[in-house]
C-alpha atoms as one frame of an Amber mdcrd trajectory, in Angstrom:
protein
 239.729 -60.050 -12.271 238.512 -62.425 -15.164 236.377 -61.181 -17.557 233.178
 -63.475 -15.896 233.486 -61.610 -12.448 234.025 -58.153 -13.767 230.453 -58.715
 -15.565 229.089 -60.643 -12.122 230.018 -57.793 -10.168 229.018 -55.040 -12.543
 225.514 -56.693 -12.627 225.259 -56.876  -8.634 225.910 -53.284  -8.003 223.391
 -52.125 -10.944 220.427 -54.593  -9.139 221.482 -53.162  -5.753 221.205 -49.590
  -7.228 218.228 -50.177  -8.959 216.714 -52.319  -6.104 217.481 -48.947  -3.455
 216.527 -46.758  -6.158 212.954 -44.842  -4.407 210.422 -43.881  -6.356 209.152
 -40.312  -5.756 206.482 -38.152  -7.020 206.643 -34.432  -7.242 203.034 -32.926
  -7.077 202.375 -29.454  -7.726 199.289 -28.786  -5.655 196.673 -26.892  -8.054
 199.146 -27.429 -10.747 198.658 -23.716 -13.036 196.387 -22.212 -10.255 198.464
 -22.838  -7.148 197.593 -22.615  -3.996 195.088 -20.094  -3.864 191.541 -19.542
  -3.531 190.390 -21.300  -6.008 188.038 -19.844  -8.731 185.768 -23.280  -8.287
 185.411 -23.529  -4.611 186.397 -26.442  -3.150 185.892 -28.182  -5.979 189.281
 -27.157  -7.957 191.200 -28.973  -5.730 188.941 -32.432  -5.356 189.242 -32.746
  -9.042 192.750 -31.887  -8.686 193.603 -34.623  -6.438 191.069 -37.318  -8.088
 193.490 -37.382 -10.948 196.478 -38.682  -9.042 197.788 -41.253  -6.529 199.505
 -40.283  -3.599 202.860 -42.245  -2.164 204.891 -42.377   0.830 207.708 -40.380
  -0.040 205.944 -38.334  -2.811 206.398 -34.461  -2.563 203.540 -32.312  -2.283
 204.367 -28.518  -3.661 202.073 -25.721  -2.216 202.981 -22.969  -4.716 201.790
 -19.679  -2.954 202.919 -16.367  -1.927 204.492 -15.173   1.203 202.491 -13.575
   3.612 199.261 -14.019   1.227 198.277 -17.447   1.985 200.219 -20.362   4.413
 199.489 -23.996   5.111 198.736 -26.102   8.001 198.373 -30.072   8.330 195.047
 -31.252   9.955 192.651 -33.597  11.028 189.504 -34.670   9.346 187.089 -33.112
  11.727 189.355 -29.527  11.833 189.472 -29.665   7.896 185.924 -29.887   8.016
 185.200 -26.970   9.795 188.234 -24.989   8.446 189.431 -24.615  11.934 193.151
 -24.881  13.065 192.290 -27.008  16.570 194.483 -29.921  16.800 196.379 -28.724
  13.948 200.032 -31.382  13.091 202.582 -29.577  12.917 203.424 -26.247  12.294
 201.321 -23.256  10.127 204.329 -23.053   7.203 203.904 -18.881   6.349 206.247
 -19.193   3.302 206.239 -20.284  -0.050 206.444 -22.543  -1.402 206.449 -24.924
   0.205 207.614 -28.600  -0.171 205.815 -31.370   2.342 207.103 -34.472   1.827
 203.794 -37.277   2.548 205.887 -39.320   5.221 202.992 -41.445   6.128 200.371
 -43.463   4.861 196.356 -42.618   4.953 193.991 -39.223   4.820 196.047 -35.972
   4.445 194.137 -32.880   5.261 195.739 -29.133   4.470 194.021 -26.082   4.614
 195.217 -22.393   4.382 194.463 -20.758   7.817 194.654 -17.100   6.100 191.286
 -15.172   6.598 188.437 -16.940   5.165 190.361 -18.520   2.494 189.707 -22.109
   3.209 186.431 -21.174   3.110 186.153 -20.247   0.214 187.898 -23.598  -0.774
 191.663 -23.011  -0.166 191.868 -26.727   1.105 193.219 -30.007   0.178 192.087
 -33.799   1.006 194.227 -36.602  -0.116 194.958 -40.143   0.340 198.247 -41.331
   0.640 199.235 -45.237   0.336 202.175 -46.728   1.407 205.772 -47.433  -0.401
 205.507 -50.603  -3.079 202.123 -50.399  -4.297 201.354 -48.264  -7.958 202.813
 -45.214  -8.838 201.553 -42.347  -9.958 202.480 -40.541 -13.230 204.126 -37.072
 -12.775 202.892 -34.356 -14.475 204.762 -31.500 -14.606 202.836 -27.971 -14.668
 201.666 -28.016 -18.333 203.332 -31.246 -19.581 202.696 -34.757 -20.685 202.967
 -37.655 -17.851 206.085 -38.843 -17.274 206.747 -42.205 -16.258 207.728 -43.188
 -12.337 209.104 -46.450 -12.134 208.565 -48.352  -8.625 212.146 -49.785  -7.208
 213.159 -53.362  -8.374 211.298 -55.967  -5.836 214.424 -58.128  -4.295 213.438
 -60.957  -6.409 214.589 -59.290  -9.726 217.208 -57.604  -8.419 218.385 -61.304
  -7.858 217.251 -62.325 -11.106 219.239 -59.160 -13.088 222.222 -60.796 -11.090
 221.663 -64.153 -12.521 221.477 -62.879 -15.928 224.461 -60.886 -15.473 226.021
 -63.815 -14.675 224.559 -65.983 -17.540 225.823 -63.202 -20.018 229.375 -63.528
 -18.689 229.248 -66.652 -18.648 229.038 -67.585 -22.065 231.895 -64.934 -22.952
């Protein structure tokens, strides 16, 4: 293979790999305090969550110990009211636990343990679909990281072309 091809090639599978490449956020939910009862009522996780944007395909992260707290998916009206009815899913009684956010819109959790959600052991968040922003992922008591979005088709073709160029004039 010619020296042109080799670098034609080479630049077609790195804009296919970074074009399938999926951007994924790993969110530690409470980051230091976990999921517990929170020492601020509800309020520890709203501000928790108003710091971040929430992705298909991101990874939520209920830190928490067995058989002291659990979580359960549920609707609006049943996070309200800290009530299990029409609960989706299953109650998941050990930790931690990893939920991946596999579709977009509202995301309700709550911990069905006593009167812990209550007392504000409960999560709301809003999750938007694959190829808008991304959120920055912050590791429990670290700097943002960066969390690059995949390569749109268009410059995946583009990288190609310049691949191309580049061999080109070898």
């Amino acid at each position: 293979m010619d020296r042109a091809s080799c670098m034609f090639v080479c630049g077609a599978i790195f804009a296919i790999m970074l074009n399938c490449a999926s951007a994924q956020t790993v969110h530690v939910v409470g980051d230091g305090i976990g999921w517990d009862i929170p020492p601020n009522t509800y309020v520890s996780y709203i501000n928790w969550a108003s710091g971040r944007i929430f992705m298909v395909g991101d990874i939520l992260v209920f830190n928490f110990m067995t058989n002291q707290h659990d979580v359960l998916q549920v609707p609006q009206a049943s996070y309200t009211a800290c009530s299990q009815d029409n609960a989706i899913g299953g109650v998941i009684t050990t930790g931690p636990a990893n939920i991946t956010l596999d579709s977009a819109g509202d995301h309700h959790y709550i911990c069905t343990v006593g009167r812990h959600c209550l007392a504000g052991q409960r999560l709301a968040i809003t999750v938007s679909s694959a190829g808008g922003p991304t959120a920055a992922m912050v590791p429990p008591g670290g700097t943002a990281q960066p969390n690059f979005a995949p390569a749109s088709l268009a410059t995946s073709f583009l990288l190609i072309l310049v691949s191309a160029g580049i061999a080109l004039t070898f």
